[in-house]
N, C-alpha and C positions, 0 to 999 in steps of 0.2 A: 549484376546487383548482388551485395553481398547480402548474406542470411543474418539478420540480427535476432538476438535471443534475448530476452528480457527474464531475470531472474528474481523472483516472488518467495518470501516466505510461504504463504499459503492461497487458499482460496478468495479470499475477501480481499488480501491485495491484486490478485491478477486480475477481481472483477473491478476493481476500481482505478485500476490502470487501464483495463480497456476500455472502460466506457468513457475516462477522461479524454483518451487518447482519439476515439469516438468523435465527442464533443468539439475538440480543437481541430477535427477535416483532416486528422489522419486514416487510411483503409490500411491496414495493419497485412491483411494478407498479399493488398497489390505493392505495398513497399517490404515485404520480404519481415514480416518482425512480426514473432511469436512469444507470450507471455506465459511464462513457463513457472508455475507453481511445485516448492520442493518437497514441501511440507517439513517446514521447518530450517530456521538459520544455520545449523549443525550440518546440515545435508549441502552448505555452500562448495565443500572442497569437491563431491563427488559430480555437480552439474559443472563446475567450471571444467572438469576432465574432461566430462561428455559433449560438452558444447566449446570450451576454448580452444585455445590457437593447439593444444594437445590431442585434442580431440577432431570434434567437426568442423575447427579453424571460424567458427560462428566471429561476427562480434557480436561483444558481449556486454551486456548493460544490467544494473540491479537497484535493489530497494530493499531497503533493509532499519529495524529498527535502533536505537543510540546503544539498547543493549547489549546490539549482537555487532556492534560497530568493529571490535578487535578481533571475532570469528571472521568477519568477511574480508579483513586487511592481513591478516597473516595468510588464508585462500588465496586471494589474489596473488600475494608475494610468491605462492608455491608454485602459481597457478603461470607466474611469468609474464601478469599482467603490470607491470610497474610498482612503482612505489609513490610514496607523496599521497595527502588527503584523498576519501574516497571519489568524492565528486569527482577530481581530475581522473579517477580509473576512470567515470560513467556511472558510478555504484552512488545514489544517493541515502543522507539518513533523516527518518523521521525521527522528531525530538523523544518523543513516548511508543509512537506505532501508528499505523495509517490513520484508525479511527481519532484520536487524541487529534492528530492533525487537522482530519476534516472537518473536527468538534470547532476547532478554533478558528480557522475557514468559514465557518458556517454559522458561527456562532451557536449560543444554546437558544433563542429563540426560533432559528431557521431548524435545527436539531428538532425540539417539541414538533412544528408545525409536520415534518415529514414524520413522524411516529405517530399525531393525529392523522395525516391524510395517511396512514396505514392501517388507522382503527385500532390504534395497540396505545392512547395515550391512558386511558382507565386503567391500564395494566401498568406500566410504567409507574404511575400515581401510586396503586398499588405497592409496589416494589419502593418506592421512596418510603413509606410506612413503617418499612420492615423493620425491626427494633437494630438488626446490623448496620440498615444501614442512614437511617433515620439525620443523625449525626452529620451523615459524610456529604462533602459538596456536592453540586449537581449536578460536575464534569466528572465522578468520582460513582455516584449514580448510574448518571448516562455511560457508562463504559461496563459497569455493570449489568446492564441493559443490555447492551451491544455483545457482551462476553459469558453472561450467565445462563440466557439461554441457545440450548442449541440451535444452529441456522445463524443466528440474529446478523451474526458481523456478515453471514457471506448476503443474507437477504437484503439488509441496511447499504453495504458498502455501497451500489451502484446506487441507491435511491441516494444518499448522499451527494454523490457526487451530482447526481444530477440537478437537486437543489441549489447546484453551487451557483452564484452569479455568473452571468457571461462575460469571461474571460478570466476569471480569478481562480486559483486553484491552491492547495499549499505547496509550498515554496520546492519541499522535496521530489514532490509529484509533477509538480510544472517543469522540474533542471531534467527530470527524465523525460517525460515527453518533450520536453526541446531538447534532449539528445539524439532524439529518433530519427532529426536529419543526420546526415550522411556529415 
């Protein structure tokens, strides 16, 4: 069986890769595939050495956001993982970034509901007050929320996913985990 390595921006993605991956009746460790956080899109060219066909000969799979979409497509190119859209390397992209995704997934009232059964909706409320950011949408808020305090996106990310209906997931997150077969 070959070694697959799943490549993450950060924390909050590689928890919401595993527990999606969880979810859909994959065991991550008995099918050989580990979820590997780099801290940060910049840091693509140095894991693809350590883990590609250069390296530990891994395959190699990724997640990455629309920003960082040209950092991970010249990696690759170096990296001697082909050419052509990312998706065809394995390497999927979220439109804004994981959370942005599962927002829209999940919509904002399944979003609220998991921030109440957290006991953190009075604080959120709060935070929509703020004279910053009072004005700004509630996907624009909620990201806010998710990104202003520390923990939030890595604490959030699994309970998201887990709110997600069964069998829905975003689009990005779902071509990776159906990548995980062979």
């Amino acid at each position: 069986m070959q070694t697959t390595t799943v490549l993450v921006e950060g924390e909050s993605d590689r928890l919401a890769v595993e527990a999606l991956a969880h979810r859909f009746g994959h065991d991550l460790t008995r099918q050989g595939i580990t979820v590997v956080e780099m801290g940060g899109a910049t840091n693509i060219g140095r894991f693809l050495a350590r883990y590609g066909p250069h390296g530990a000969g891994h395959r190699v799979l990724g997640l990455c956001d629309a920003g960082e979409e040209a950092i991970f497509a010249r990696a690759l190119d170096q990296a001697g993982l082909g050419t052509g859209p990312l998706p065809s390397r394995g390497f999927f992209v979220c439109h804004a970034d994981l959370e942005e995704e599962l927002l829209q997934c999940l919509g904002i009232d399944g979003v609220l509901k998991v921030i109440e059964d957290q006991g953190e909706l009075a604080s959120f409320r709060l935070l929509q007050r703020q004279p910053a950011l009072r004005e700004e949408s509630i996907v624009a808020q909620l990201r806010r929320f998710f990104g202003g305090r520390g923990g939030n996106k890595i604490r959030y990310a699994p309970l998201l996913v887990a709110a997600l209906p069964a069998g829905h997931a975003p689009p990005p997150l779902a071509s990776l985990i159906a990548a995980f077969a062979p």
